[in-house]
N, C-alpha and C positions, 0 to 999 in steps of 0.2 A: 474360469469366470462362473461364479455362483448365479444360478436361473431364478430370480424373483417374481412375486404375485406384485399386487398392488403393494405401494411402499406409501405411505402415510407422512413418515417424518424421518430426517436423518439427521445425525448430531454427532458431534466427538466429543470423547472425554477428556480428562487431565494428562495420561498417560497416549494420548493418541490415538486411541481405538477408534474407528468407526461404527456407530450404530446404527439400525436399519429398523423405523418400525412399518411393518405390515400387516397383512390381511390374514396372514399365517403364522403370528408370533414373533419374537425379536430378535434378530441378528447382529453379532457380533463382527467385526472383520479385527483380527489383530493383528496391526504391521509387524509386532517384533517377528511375529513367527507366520505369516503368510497364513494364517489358520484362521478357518469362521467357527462361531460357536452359533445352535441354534436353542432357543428357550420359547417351551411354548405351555398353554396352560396344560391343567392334568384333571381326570376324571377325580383324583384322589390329591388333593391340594397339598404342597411342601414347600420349603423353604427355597427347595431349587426350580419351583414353577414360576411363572407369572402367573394373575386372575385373568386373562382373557389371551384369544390369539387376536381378536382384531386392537394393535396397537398404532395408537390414534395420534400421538405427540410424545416428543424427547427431550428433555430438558438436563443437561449438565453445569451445576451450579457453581456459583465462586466458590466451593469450598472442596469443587472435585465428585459431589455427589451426582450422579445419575439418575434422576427421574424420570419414570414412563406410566401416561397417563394411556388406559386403555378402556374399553366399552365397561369392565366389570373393576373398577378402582384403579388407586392410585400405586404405583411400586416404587420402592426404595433400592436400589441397586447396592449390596454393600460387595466390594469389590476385594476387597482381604477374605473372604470365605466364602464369592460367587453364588451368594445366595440371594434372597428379595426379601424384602419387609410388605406386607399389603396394608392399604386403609382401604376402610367402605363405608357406606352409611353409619354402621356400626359403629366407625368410631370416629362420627360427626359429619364426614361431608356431606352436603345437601343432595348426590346423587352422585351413584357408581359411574357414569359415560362421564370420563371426561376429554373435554377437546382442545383446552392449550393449558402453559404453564409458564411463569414468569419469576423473576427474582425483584426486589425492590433495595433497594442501597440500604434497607434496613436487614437484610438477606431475610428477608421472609419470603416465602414461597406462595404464590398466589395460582388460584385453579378456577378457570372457567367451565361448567360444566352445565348439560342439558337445561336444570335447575340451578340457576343461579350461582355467583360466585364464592369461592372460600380462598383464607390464607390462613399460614400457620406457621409458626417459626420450628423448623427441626428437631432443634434440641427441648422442643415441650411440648404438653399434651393437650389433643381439642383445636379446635379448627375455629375461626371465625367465619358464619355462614353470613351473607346479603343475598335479598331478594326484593323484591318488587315493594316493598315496603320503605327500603333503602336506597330508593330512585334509580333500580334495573331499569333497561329500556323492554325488557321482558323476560321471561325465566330461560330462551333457550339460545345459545351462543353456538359461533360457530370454528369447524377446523379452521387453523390459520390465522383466526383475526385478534392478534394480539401481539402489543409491543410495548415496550419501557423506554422510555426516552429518555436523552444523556440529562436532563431534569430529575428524572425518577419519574416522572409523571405516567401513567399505567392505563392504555386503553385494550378495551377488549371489545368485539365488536359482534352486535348479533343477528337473531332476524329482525328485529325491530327497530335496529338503529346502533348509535356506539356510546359505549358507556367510557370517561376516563378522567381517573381524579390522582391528587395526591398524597401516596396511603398516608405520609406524615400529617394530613391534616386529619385523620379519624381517629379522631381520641376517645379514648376508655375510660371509663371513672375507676374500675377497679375494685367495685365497693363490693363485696359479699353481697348474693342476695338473699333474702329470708319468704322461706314460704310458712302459710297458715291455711289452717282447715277450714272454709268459707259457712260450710251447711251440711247437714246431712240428712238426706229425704231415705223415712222407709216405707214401701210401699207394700201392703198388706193382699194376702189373697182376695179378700175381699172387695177389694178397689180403695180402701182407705188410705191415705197418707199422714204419713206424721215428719214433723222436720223438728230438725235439735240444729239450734243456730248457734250453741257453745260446745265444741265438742269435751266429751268427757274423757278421761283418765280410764277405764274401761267402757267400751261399746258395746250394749247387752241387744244382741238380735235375738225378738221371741222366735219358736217356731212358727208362727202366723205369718212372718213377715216373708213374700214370695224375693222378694228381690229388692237392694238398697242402692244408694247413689253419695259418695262422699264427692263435697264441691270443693276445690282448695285452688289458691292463688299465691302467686311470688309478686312481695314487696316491693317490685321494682316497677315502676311507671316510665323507665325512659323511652321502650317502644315495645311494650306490652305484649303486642301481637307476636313476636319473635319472643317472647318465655317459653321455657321447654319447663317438661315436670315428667319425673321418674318414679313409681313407687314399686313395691314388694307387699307379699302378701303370704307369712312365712304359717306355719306351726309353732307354738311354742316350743323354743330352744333348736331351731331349724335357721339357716343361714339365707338362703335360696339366692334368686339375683333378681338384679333390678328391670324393671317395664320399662323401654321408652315410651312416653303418650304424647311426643312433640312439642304441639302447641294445645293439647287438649285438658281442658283440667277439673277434667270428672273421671272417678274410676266407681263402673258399675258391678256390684258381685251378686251371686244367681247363685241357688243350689247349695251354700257350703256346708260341709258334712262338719255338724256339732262338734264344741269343741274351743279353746282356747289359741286365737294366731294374734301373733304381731304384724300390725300394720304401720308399715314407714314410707317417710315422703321426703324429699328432695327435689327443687328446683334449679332452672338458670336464669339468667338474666340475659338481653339484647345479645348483650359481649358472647353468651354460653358460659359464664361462669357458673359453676354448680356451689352451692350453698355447702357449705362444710357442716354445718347446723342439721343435724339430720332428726323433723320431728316423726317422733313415736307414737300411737295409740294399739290400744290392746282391744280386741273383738273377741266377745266371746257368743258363741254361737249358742242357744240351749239346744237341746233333743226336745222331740214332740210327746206327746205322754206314751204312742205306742214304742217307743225309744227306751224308757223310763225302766228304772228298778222295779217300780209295782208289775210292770208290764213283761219283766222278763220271765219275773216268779208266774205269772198267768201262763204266759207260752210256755213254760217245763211241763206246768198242768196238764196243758192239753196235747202237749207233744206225749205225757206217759198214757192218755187218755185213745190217741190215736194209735200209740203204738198197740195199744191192747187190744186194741180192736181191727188194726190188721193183722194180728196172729189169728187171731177169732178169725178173720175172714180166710186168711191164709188156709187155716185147717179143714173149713168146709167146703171148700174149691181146690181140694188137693187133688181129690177123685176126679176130678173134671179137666185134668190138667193132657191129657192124651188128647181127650177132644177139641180144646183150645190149640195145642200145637197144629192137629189138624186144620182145623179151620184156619189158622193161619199160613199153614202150605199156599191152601186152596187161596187167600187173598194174598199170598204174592202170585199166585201164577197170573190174576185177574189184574196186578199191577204192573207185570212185568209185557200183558195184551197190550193194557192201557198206556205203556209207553211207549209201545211200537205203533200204537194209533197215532200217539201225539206227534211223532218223527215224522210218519205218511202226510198229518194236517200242517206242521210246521213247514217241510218240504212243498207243499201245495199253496202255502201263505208265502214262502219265497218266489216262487215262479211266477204268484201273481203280482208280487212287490217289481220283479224284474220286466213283465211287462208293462206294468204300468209306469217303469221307468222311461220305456221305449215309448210308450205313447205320449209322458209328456217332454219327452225332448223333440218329438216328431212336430210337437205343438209350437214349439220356441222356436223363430228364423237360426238358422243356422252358419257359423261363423263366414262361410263363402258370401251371402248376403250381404251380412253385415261387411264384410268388407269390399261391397260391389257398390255400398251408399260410402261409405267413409274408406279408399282404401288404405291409409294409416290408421288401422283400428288394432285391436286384440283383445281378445274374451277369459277373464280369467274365474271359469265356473267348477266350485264344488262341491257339493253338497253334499253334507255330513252321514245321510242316511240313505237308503237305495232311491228315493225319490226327494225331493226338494220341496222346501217352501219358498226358496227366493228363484224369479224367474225375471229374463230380461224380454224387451219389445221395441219392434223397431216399424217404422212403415213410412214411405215416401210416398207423396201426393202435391199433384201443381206444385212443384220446384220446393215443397215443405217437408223437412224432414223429421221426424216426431220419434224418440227414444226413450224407454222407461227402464228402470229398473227399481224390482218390486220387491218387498221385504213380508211374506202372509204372516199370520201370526202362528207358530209353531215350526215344527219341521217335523218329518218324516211322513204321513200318509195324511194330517191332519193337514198341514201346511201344501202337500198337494193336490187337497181337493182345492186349498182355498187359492192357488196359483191358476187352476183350471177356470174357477168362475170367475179370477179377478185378467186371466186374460180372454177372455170370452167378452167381457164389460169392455176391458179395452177396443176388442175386435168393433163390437158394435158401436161403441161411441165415435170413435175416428172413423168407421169405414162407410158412412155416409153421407157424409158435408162436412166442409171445409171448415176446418179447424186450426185455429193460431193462437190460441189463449189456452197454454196448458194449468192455469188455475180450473180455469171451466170444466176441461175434465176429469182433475181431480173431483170436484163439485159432484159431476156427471156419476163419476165413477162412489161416491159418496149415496148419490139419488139412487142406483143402481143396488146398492149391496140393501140398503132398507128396503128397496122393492124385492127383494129376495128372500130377506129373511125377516122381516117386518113381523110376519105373525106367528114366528117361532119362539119358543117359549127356553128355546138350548141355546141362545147364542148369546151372549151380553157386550158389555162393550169391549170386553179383552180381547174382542174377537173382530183381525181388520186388518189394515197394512199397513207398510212404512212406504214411501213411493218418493222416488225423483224425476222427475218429467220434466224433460226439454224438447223445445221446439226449434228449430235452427231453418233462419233464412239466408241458403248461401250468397246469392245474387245482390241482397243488401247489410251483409253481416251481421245478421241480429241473430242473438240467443235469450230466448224466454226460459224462465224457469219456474217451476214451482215443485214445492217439496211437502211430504206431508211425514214428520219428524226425519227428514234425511236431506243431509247439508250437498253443495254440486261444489267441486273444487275443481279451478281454470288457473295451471302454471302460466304465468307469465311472464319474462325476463326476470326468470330467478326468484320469483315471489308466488306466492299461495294466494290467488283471490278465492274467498270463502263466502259463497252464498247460502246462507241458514236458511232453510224452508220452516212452516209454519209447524208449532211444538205441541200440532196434537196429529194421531194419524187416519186414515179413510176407516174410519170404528164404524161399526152396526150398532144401529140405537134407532131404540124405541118411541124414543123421546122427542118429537116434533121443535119442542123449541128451546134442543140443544144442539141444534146443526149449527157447527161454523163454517164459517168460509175458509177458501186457500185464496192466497195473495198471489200475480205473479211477478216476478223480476226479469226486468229488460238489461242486457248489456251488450256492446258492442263488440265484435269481433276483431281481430289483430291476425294477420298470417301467419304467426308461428303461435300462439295459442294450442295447450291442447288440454283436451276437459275429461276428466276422470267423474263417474257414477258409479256407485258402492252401495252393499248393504254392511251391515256393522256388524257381520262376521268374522271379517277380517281383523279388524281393533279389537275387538272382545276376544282373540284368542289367547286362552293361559301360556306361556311357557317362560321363555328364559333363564335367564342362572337362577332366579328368586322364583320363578314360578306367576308372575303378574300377568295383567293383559297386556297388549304390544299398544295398546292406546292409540289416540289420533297422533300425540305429540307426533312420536314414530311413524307414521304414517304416513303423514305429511315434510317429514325430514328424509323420508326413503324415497318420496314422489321429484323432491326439489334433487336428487341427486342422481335420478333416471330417467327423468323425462326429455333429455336432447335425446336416448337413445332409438334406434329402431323400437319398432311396436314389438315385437319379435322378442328382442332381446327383451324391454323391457317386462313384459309377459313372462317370460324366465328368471328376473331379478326378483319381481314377486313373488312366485312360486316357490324357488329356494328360498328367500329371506320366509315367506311362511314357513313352509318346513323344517327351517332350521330356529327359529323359533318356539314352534309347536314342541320338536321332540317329542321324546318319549308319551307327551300325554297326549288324551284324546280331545280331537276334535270336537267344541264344545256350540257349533250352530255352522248354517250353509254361507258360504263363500260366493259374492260376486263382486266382482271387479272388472268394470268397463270401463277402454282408454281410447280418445282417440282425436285426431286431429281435425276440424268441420272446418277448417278451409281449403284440405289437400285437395289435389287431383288423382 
């Protein structure tokens, strides 16, 4: 018996096989011969990988083919040479996760994914993409919820409800569509503008001109919004390939080095049909006068001019040339002091960076605390540099429990001085009277940072926090919140409630009357509830196969899928999903992640 991880989906194909998608790639079981096969993706992509190992759904179609929708695209199973076929965005779908896959009595193949729906009939090319423009009930769907009825009729079901129609009834026109060049604005070093609303047979960019904007649109009005547009931007007599720019339809060019290109454009229509019509214009770039033939024959001049006057100089610093080596003995030995100063000062700047790491975690309650107010909690803190600028706070007072978590502006020694004064503000604002409106103390803590730095002339308004602040009454299940640009998210039977805090943060300003206020938000408590506070370290981190941020989408799709687990575990599921995320690249801002349950015992 073969030892499986997580199994996702299992399906059989035409010949019998069983298939096994999991958390670790895809498994084969084949009855003729009692044998598994295992396929999993590869640093080094091939026709015998799949794109990802988390595989998410299996689909075996009327025709025998095997599809396996996984985190990083779609595969094609060809079974006579046990190899895959991939799709990715590349080449159309609205996004690589995908989570079911369906057949419609027209055998087209249909794919629900993060980002809205697509289908595509096998044997042709290009995907029909729908979105939220095409009456989604929102772009992100889920494993499992999808099924074809003996109608044909096709639901798929997501986080905002269910979507299900009958594909025979979405009809295509089929018409070619034609794109045309709108405008063209050049904009001049000088701040000038100039626009040409006919484009011309060649495009003459002076030198003067810092940077240009061509506008162009496709002919088709049936739902505008969903036009894609492609172009190229070759050398004369150069091939190159095509830009996707989606739904964007301006390409801006900066900087091109003089010279004759061809510039070509191609659109789609709703459907994604790309226009066969491919229009042409030629750009020629000029050179600036120091570019120019006058201007080459001047630099030969002065290059024979220089040359002759470094042999002149050459010859009468020949004699001097012992004492120059000398002297530059003597300044290495004097840089080679100077370097072993800087290792003594650099080493002296770490010990102080590492203490004062110690002093401000000595400052922050510490996890045994926090889980002595909540004991279903977990802390998940990292901070990108030896010291932090996101710092969390917690404090119980008359049966009121008051939690923050604080975002300063920066990171590393800059971000922990401003962690030190903004939980010093804290200390003093709550540690003297009773406090149950944590708008007020954002305010407070607002009043606080201009009493500080009011009459300094270094700080502006880029300088301040991001802050989530709740207040929790166990005794009558109330949770106040207030945010200052940082949202509070409360899983509750399988759903994400999302409370947006106010979309400016605790800034230092100078400016008496541009103080706003923070709002706060009341909700009621439910016993299995449990509330997650963040700084936006975590979503903002680059990594996976493309290299993007991990987003809230994901963040909130990770939360809905570990939040029945222990705090424990869940705290663990974070952590590697970060990690494994992240990869290879660096940590690019501090990590805080507070979970926990305000009704436990």
């Amino acid at each position: 018996m073969l030892s499986l991880n997580t199994v996702f989906s299992v399906a059989e194909d035409k010949p019998g096989n069983i298939w096994f998608g999991t958390d670790n790639g895809l498994l084969c079981y084949e009855r003729s011969s009692g044998l598994y096969r295992h396929y999993i993706a590869s640093r080094n992509p091939s026709d015998s990988s799949i794109s990802s190992n988390s595989v998410y759904t299996l689909f075996s179609d009327s025709r025998g083919i095997l599809w396996i929708g996984t985190q990083s695209g779609l595969n094609r199973y060809l079974a006579s040479r046990d190899r895959f076929i991939t799709y990715s965005t590349k080449d159309g779908l609205p996004s690589n996760l995908i989570y079911e896959i369906l057949e419609d009595k027209r055998h087209a193949i249909w794919l629900s994914t993060n980002y809205g729906i697509a289908s595509f009939f096998p044997d042709s090319t290009g995907f029909f993409r729908y979105d939220l423009a095409d009456g989604l009930q929102n772009y992100e769907f889920n494993l499992g919820a999808a099924y074809c009825s003996r109608t044909g009729e096709v639901f798929f079901g997501g986080i905002s409800g269910l979507n299900f129609f009958h594909p025979d009834s979405l009809i295509r026109s089929g018409k070619e569509p034609k794109v045309r060049i709108g405008e063209i604005e050049l904009v001049y070093r000088n701040g000038a503008i100039r626009r040409i609303y006919e484009a011309p047979d060649v495009l003459v960019i002076p030198p003067e001109v810092k940077v240009f904007h061509i506008d162009f649109a496709v002919l088709d009005f049936q739902n505008p919004v969903k036009n894609r547009y492609g172009y190229k931007l070759v050398s004369s007599g150069e091939k190159g390939e095509w830009i996707d720019l989606q739904n964007r339809n301006t390409a801006t060019f900066a900087s091109l080095s003089p010279g004759l290109y061809q510039f070509s454009l191609r659109g789609a229509n709703a459907e994604q049909q790309w226009s066969r019509e491919i229009y042409s214009m030629q750009i020629k770039v000029l050179a600036p006068f120091y570019r120019s033939t006058t201007a080459l024959v001047l630099y030969v001049l002065l290059l024979g001019v220089l040359i002759a006057g470094f042999i002149n100089w050459r010859t009468r610093n020949l004699r001097m040339s012992n004492k120059i080596l000398l002297e530059r003995h003597i300044d290495s030995l004097r840089i080679e002091k100077q370097r072993k100063e800087l290792e003594i000062k650099n080493k002296a700047i770490t010990d102080s960076l590492r203490y004062a790491q110690r002093i401000q975690s000595a400052l922050m309650p510490s996890e045994k605390m926090v889980k002595k107010i909540f004991p279903e909690s977990f802390i998940f803190f990292r901070p990108r540099d030896i010291v932090s600028g996101d710092f969390y706070w917690i404090h119980q007072k008359n049966g009121i429990i008051s939690i923050a978590t604080v975002d300063c502006t920066g990171h590393g020694v800059p971000g922990a001085f401003m962690s030190i004064i903004g939980y010093e503000l804290l200390r003093t604002v709550t540690g003297h009277q009773f406090v149950s409106d944590p708008a007020w103390v954002l305010n407070e803590l607002n009043s606080g940072l201009r009493s500080i730095f009011g009459d300094s002339e270094h700080v502006s308004l880029k300088d301040g926090m991001d802050v989530s602040f709740v207040i929790i009454e166990k005794q009558k299940r109330k949770l106040r919140f207030a945010g200052a640009f940082s949202p509070l998210f409360i899983v509750r039977n399988d759903k994400i409630l999302e409370i947006d805090g106010d979309r400016f943060s605790v800034a230092l300003t100078q400016d008496t009357e541009d103080v706003r206020e923070f709002q706060s938000h009341e909700i009621d408590l439910l016993p299995e509830d449990v509330v997650y506070m963040f700084s936006d370290g975590y979503v903002d981190q680059f990594g996976g196969p493309e290299g993007k941020k991990f987003k809230y989408r994901r963040f909130r799709f990770l939360l809905l899928n570990i939040y029945r687990l222990s705090m424990e575990e869940q705290k663990r599921m974070l952590e590697n999903t970060f990690d494994n995320w992240k990869g290879e690249n660096d940590q690019v801002d501090d990590v805080l992640v507070i979970g926990f349950r305000p009704l436990s015992e």
